[in-house]
N, C-alpha and C positions, 0 to 999 in steps of 0.2 A: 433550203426548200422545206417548204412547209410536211412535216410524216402522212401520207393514206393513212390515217387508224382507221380501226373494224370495229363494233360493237356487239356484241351478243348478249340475249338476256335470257333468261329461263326461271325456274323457282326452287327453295329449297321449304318446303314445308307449304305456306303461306306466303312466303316473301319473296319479292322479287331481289335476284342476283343477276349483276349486269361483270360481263368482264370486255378490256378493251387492249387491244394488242394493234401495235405498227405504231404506237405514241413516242415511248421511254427506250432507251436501252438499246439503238438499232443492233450494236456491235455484238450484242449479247446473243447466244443460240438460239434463245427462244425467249422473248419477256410479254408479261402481259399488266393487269390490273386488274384483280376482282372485287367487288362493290357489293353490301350488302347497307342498305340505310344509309347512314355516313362513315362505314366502317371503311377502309380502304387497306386493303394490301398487295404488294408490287412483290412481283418474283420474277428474277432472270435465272435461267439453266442456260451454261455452257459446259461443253466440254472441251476437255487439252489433250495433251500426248501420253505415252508412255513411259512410265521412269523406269530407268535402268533396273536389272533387280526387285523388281516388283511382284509377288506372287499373290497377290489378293488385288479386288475391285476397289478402289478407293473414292468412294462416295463421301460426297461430302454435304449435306445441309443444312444449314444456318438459317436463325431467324432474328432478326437484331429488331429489336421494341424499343422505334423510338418515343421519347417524351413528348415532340414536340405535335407527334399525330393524337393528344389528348389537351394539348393547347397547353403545356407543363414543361417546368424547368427540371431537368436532374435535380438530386437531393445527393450527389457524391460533393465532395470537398470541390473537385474539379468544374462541377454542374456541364456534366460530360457523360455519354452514356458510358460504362464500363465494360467488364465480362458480365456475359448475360444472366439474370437471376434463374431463379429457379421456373420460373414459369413460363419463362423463354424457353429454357431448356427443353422443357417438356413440350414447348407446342411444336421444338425441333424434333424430338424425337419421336412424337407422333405422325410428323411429314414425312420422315424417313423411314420408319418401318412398314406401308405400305407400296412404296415404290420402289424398293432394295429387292426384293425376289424380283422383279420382274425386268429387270436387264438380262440382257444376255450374258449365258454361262460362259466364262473366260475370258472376258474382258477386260481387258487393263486400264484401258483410259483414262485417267484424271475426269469426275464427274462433280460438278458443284453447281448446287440449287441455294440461290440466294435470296429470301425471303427477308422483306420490311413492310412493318408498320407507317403506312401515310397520315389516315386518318381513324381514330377512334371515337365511337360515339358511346351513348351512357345503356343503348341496348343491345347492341349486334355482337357477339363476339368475337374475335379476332382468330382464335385456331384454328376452327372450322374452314372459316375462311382460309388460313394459311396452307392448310392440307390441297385442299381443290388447285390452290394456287399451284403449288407445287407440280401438281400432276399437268395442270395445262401448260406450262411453261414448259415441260418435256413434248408434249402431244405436240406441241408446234416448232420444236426446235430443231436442226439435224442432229441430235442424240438419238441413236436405238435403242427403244424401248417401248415392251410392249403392252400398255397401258389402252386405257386411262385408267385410274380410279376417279371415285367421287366420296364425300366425308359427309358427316350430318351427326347432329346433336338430337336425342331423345329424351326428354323429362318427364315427369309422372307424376301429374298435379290434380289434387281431386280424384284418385284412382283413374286417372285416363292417362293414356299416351301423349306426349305433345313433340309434334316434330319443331325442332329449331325453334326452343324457347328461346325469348329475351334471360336478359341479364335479373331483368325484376320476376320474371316468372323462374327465374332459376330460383329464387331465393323460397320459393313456395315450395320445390320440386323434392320428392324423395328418391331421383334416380337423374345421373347425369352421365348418359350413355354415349361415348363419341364410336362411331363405327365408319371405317375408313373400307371400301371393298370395289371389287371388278364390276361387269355386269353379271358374271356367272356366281359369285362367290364374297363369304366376307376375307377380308384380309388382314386386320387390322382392329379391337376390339381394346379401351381406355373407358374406367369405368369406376364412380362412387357412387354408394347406393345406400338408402337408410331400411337395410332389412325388407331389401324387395325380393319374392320369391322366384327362383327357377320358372315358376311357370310366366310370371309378367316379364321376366328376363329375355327368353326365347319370341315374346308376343315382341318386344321393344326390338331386339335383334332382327326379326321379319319384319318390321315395319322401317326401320333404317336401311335396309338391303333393296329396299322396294322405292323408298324416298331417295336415293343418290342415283337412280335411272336418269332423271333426265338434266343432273348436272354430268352424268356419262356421256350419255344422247349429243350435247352440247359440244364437250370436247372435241368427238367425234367429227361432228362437224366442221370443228374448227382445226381441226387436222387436215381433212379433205379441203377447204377453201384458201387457209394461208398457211399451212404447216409446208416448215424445210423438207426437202429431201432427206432421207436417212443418210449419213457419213458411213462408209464401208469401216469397221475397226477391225483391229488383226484380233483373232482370238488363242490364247493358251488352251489348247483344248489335248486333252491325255491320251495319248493312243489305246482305241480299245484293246488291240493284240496283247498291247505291254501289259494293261489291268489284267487281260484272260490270263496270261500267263505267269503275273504275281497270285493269279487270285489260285492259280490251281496249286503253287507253289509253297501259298503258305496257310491255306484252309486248314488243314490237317491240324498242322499245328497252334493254329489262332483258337478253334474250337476245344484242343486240349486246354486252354488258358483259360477259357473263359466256361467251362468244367470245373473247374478246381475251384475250392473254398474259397467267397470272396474277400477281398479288399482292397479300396483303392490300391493303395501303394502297390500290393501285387499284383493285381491286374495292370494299371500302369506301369509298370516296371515290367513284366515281363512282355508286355505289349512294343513297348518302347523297346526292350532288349531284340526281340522277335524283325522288329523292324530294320534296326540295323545291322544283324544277320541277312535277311534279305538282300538288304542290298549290295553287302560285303559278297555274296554270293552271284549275284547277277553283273555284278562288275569284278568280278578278280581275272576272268578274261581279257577286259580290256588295260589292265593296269601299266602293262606296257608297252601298246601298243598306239594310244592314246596320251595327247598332249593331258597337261594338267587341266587343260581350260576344259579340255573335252571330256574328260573323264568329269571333272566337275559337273558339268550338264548333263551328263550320262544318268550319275548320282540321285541328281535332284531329279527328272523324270520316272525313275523306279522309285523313288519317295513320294511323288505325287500320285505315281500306279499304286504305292501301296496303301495312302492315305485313302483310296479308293476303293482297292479290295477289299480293305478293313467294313470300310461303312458297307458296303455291300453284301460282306458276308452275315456281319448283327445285324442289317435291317432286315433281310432270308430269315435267321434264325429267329429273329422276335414274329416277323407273318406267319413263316410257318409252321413255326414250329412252338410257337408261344413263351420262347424262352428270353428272359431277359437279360444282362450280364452278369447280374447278381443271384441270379437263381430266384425271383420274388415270380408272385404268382402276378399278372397284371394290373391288379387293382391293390395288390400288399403295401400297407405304408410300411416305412422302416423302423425298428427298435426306438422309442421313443424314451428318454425320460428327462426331469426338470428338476430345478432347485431354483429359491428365490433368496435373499439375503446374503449374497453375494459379498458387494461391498459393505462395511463398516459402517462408511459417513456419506454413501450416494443416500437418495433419499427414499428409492427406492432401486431394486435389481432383479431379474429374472437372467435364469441360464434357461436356452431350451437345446435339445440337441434330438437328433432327429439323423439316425445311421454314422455317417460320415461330417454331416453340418451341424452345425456347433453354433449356436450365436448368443453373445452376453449383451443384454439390454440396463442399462443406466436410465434411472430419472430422476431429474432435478424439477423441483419447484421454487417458482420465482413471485415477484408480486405484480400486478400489472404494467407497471414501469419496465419490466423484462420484455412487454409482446414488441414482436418483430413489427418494427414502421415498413412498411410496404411502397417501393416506389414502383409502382408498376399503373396500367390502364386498364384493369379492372376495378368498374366502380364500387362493386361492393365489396373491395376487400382493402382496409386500409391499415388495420394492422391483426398481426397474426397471434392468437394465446398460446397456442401448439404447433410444435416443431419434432420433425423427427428427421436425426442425421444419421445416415448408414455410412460406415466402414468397413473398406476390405482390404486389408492390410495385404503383404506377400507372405508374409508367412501362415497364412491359411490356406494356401494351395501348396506349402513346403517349398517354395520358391522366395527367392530376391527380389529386389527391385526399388523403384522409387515410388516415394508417399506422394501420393495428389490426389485430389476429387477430381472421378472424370465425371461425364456426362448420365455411365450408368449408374454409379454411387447416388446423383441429384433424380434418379429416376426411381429406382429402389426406396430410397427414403422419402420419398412422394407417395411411394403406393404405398408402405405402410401406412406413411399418416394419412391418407384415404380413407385406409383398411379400418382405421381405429375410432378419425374424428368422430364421426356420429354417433359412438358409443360413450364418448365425453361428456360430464353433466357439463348442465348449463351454470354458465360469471356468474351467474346470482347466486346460487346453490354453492359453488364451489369457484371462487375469484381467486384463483392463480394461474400463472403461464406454465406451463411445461414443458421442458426441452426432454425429449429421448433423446440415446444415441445406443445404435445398436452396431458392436463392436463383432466382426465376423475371425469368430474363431480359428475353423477349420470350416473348408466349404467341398461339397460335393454333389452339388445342386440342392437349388430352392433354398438359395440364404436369403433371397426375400421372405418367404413366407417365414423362415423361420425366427427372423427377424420380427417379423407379425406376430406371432405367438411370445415370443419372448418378451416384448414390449408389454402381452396382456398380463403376461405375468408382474411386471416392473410394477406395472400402473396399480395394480391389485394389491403389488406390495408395499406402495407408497401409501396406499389407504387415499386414494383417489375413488370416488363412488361411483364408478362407470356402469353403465345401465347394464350390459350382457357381456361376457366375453367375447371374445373375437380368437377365433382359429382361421391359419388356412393353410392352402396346400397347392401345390404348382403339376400339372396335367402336361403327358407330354402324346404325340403321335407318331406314328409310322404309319404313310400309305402306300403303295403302290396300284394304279391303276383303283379297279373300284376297290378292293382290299384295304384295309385299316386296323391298327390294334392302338387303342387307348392305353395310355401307362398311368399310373397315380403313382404321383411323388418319385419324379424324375429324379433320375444321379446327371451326374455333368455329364458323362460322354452321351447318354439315352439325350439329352439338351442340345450337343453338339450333331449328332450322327441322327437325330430326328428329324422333322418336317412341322411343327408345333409346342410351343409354351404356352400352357396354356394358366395361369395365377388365378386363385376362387380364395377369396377371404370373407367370412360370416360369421355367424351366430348360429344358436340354435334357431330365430326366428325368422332369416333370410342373409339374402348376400350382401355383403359391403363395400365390396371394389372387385373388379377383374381388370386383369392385362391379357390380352393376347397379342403371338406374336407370331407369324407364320411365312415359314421359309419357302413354301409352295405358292400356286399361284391363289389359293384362297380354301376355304370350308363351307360345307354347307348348314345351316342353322339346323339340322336334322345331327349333324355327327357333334355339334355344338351342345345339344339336347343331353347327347348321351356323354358327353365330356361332365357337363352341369351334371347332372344327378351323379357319377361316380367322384366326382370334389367333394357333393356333399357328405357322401355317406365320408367319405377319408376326412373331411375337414371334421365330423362330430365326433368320428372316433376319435380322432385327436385332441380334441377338446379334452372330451372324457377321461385323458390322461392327464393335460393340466388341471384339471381340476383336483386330481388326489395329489396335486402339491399347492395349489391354495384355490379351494373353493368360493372363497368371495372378499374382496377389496375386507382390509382391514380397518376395524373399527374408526382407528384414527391416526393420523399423521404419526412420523415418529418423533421422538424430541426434540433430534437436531434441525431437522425440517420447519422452514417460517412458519408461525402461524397467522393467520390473514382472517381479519372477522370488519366486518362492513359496518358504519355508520351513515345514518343520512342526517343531513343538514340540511337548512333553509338556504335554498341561493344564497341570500343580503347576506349569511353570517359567515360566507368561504372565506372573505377578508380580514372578520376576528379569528379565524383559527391561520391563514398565514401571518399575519401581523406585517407592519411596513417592513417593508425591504426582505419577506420571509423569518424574521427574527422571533413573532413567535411558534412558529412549528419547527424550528430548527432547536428551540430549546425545547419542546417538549420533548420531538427526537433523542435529544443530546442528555436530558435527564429521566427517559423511561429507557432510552436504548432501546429503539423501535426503530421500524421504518412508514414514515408516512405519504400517503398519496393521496391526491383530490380531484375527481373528475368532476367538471363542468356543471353536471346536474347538483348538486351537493352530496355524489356517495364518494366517503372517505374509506379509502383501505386501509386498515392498522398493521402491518408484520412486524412478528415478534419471534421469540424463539421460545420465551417463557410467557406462561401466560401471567405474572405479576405488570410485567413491562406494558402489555398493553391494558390489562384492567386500568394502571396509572393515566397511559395516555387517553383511553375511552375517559373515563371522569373528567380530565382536562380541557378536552375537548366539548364532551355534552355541558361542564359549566360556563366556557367561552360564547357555547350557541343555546344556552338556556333562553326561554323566555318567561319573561316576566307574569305571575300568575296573581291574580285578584286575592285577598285574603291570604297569600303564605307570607311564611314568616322568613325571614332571611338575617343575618351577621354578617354586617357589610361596614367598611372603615370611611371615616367622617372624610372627604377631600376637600369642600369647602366648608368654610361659617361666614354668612351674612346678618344683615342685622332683622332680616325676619324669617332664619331658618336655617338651618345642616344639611347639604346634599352630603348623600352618604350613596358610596358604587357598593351596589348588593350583589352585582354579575360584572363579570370582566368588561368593562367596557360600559358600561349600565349603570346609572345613579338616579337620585328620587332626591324629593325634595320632605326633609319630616317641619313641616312649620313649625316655630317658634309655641304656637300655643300645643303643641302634641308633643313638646320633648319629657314634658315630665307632669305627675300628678298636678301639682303646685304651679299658680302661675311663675312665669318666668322671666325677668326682667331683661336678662344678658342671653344671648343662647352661650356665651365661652364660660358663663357659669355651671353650664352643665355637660357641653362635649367641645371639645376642642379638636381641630385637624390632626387627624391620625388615630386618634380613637376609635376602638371597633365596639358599636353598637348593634341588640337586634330589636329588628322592626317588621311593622307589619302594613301590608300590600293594603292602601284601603281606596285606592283608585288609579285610571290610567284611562286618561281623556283622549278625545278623537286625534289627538294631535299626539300621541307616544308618551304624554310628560307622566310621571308617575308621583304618586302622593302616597307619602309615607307616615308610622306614626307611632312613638316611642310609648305614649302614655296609652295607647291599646292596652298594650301586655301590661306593663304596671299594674293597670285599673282590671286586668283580664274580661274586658270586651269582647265578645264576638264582633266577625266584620261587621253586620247589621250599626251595631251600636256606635260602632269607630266612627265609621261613613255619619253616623247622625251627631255626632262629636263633633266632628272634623268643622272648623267652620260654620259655627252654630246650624248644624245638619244638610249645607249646603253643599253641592259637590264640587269641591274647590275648582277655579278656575286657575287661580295665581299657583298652581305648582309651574313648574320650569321643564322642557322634554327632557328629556333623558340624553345626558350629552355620553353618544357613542366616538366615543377617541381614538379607537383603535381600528 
């Protein structure tokens, strides 16, 4: 039987968004299809049961990009999509982090939101879309949850705001704001910017907040018209009594810990030790009189009362009392200092450290042949010059474990090279790829930013001429009710046991990326305001500090480091400088010990390590792609003799005709009287007729002629017709 679908339309910006549910997916909680131009993406949310043992909400969102919604094959060996790239990734985690607070507290359920690409067009983009998708596939499913949100893109083109640019107006835009939020509140803030200030920041944030209303409005509705019932789920919820009575139990002595002189290890450790006193305390009554099972359960409930009392009683002490774990005033950044030159043979290195976090940034330079090929459906990106890969091993928390990239490693290492791109000279100025990789030492919140700063350091020390440096610095919050205290330069637990993360990376002359992340039900662009301005002031002090360890990119690369210097050529002569089958640039290669590259237009990139190696292969090249000039003189070897003249090749590839009557003062009877094949003679340019042939002439220089006089020689002053074109062989 044919599906009822429902259709809905509304706008985001200018443009119309149509989404259709009752089509796809019956089986699914909730699925729909939302539509912007020809962009198309399909999301189903179901939810399942409870796994045994489970003590967190297990959300799950995916977003799989297929090819075939861009009319495109994979580019894997399998021509198969794979695990998701990087920009998948990220348009998952942008779908996730505004719908994750707002499930219900103590839910166990199995929850998974599953997002695909149908169709892509060469303007709309895809995330945006994927966010909204998300949230209405919940709004109409039996999941509880208490939504909607709505998402929307702001660019900043010609000094003005632009809601839900295209892909082509992105490319104009100096700010690419995504903001995901309730109808009360933003929730969700992903953001590259080229040095836009606090003040157009907060103007682009109230005008996102204001634009995602009536993709709200819409859900809304679509909740009320075909949305499921809500599923009753069980909830893990903690007995207040049991919190009252850990909290009263172990106040005393939590606040003596967090008193004392700080540092991680001791505050964790005595925190950790604290804790399981507790509980050895509040269970040695039951030890015998309780099975093991139950005494286990017992256990684990006074460990989730104390996981409670704990946040409870630092979030008290930071409202009221202003005090934070470390003893820092609220806006104090932590002990800061740097070192660059690190490694030996990287090409370049920054250490930055910042209290407890620690991060070592690496960079290499490659030559263009290095940028990453991009298989993805955004049009304007097909390959990538800059890369930056974060690392967080286990032994930066002092912990075990296993080595893998998860989803937040591809997240972090995105907002750095956010944080950085814009401060990159431009391929023309400076034509190499760059990989960072920023290696996280020891972490205790804000290895991203530190990773950001560190990198400015690498890039600086690599002798990369990056227009301003880049700092930044991660914000965190405690509210309750209308009370709030802003933190600057959060530690891990103020991260864990807060309500906001909030990432500001900049310059001295504005912002260049933000992440926010918010575990409440949202903020409003007024506590945003005042987040922004106390980032800036911490982000320029901290600058201030890298900079008395290196003030400005060095003069020039270091030895070891390729050196890369551009040539341009004539299109017609890309094919003299490959030679057939690639034979002659693989011996120029092979005898300067270079590496050569050639894009399309005719710019050639030379890398070297020494600069002898490419001086060699520049000359090599500029005489393979010389042209031929009227009047000069050139020493070029005889390759034929006929009987009325010597073509002699004066440029690779290139030969002339010197007639019989121009080889010598003297008439001439034989020309193998006077040059024979394989002889090198020089001669002089004394025409090059409409047709490429060129005329050449031995007895010029002999008789030392100017061209004037040559040309009036030449064929009793006639401008020969009988030379021969110029046979290009190669």
């Amino acid at each position: 039987m044919q599906p009822n679908a429902k259709i809905y339309r509304t706008k985001l910006g200018d443009k119309d968004v149509i989404i259709e549910t009752g089509k796809l997916a019956g089986q699914a909680g909730g699925a729909m299809t939302i539509r912007q131009g020809d962009s198309l993406i399909f999301s189903a949310a179901t939810m399942g049961g409870v796994r045994e043992g489970l003590d967190f909400f297990p959300l799950t969102v995916d977003y799989e990009e297929r090819m075939y919604a861009g009319g495109r094959i994979p580019g894997s060996f399998f021509r198969r999509e794979g695990r998701p790239r990087g920009e998948a990734v990220l348009t998952a985690r942008m779908a996730d982090r505004p719908i994750r607070p707002l499930f219900p507290d103590g839910m166990r359920n199995e929850v998974q939101v599953m997002l695909m690409s149908l169709s892509a067009d060469t303007e709309n983009p895809l995330d945006i879309l994927a966010i909204n998708a998300a949230s209405a596939s919940l709004m109409i499913s039996d999941i509880p949850w208490s939504g909607p949100v709505g998402a929307v893109r702001i660019g900043y083109i010609d000094e003005q705001l632009v809601v839900n640019p295209s892909f082509s107006e992105m490319e104009e835009s100096k700010l690419d704001l995504i903001v995901a939020g309730t109808k009360e509140a933003i929730a969700m803030v992903e953001c590259g910017a080229n040095e836009v200030s606090e003040k157009v920041m907060i103007q682009a944030l109230e005008l996102a907040h204001q634009s995602i209303q009536p993709i709200i409005q819409l859900q809304e509705q679509m909740a009320r018209e075909v949305g499921k019932e809500k599923r009753e789920v069980e909830r893990v919820m903690i007995e207040p009594a049991l919190v009252d009575q850990v909290k009263d139990k172990v106040k005393g002595r939590l606040l003596d810990i967090l008193n004392k002189p700080y540092s991680k290890e001791n505050l964790y450790g005595g925190i950790s030790d604290l804790k399981e006193t507790i509980i050895d305390e509040m269970t040695a009554d039951d030890v015998e009189e309780m099975s093991e099972a139950e005494l286990k359960n017992l256990k684990k409930a006074v460990r989730n009362a104390y996981n409670e009392a704990e946040k409870t009683i630092i979030r008290e002490r930071i409202i009221n009392e202003r005090k934070r774990p470390d003893g820092r005033q609220l806006d104090e950044v932590r002990d800061v200092w740097c070192e660059i030159n690190i490694s030996p043979r990287a090409h370049g290195s920054g250490l930055f450290t910042r209290g407890e976090t620690q991060v070592l940034t690496l960079a290499t330079l490659g030559t263009p042949r290095d940028a990453k090929e991009l298989d993805n459906l955004i049009p304007t990106e097909q390959k990538k010059r800059y890369m930056h890969h974060y690392n967080f091993p286990p032994f930066c928390t002092g912990e075990t474990g296993r080595l893998y990239t998860s989803r937040r490693e591809i997240g972090h290492g995105m907002l750095a090279e956010r944080a950085l791109e814009p401060m990159l000279p431009d391929e023309k100025d400076f034509p190499y790829t760059l990989r960072l990789v920023s290696e996280v030492m020891s972490s205790n919140g804000s290895s991203s930013m530190a990773s950001t700063c560190g990198s400015t350091l690498a890039l600086m020390d690599t002798g990369v001429p990056i227009k301003r440096p880049v700092s930044g610095v991660a914000m965190g919050m405690v509210k309750e009710g209308d009370n709030y205290v802003i933190l600057t330069d959060i530690l891990g637990m103020e991260d864990h046991l807060g309500d906001l993360d909030f990432k500001v990376t900049g310059t001295t002359e504005g912002i260049t990326a933000l992440q926010m992340d918010i575990k409440i039900g949202g903020i409003t662009t007024e506590i945003m305001s005042e987040a922004l301005e106390q980032a800036r002031r911490a982000r320029l002090h901290i600058l201030e500090i890298m900079l008395k360890t290196i003030d400005r990119p060095r003069a020039d690369i270091k030895d070891h480091a390729p050196r890369i210097e551009t040539l341009q050529v004539p299109v017609d002569k890309i094919g003299a400088v490959i030679g057939k089958g690639g034979e002659t640039i693989r011996d120029i290669q092979e005898e300067t010990n270079t590496r050569i590259e050639i894009e399309d237009d005719g710019t050639i990139f030379i890398a070297s390590t020494d600069g002898v190696g490419y001086k060699a292969a520049r000359e090599r090249i500029e005489r393979l792609t010389e042209e031929v000039e009227v009047g000069r003189i050139y020493t070029g070897k005889v390759v034929r003799t006929t009987d009325f003249g010597a073509f002699v090749e004066i440029l690779p590839g290139t030969d002339g005709l010197v007639h019989i009557s121009q080889l010598d003062t003297s008439h001439v009877k034989n020309v193998t009287d006077v040059v024979k094949t394989g002889d090198e003679i020089t001669v002089m340019v004394t025409n090059i007729d409409h047709q490429g042939r060129v005329r050449l002439s031995r007895q010029a220089l002999l008789e030392g002629w100017s061209l004037e006089e040559a040309q009036a020689q030449d064929s009793g002053g006639k401008k020969s017709s009988s030379s021969r074109r110029p046979n290009r062989r190669r």
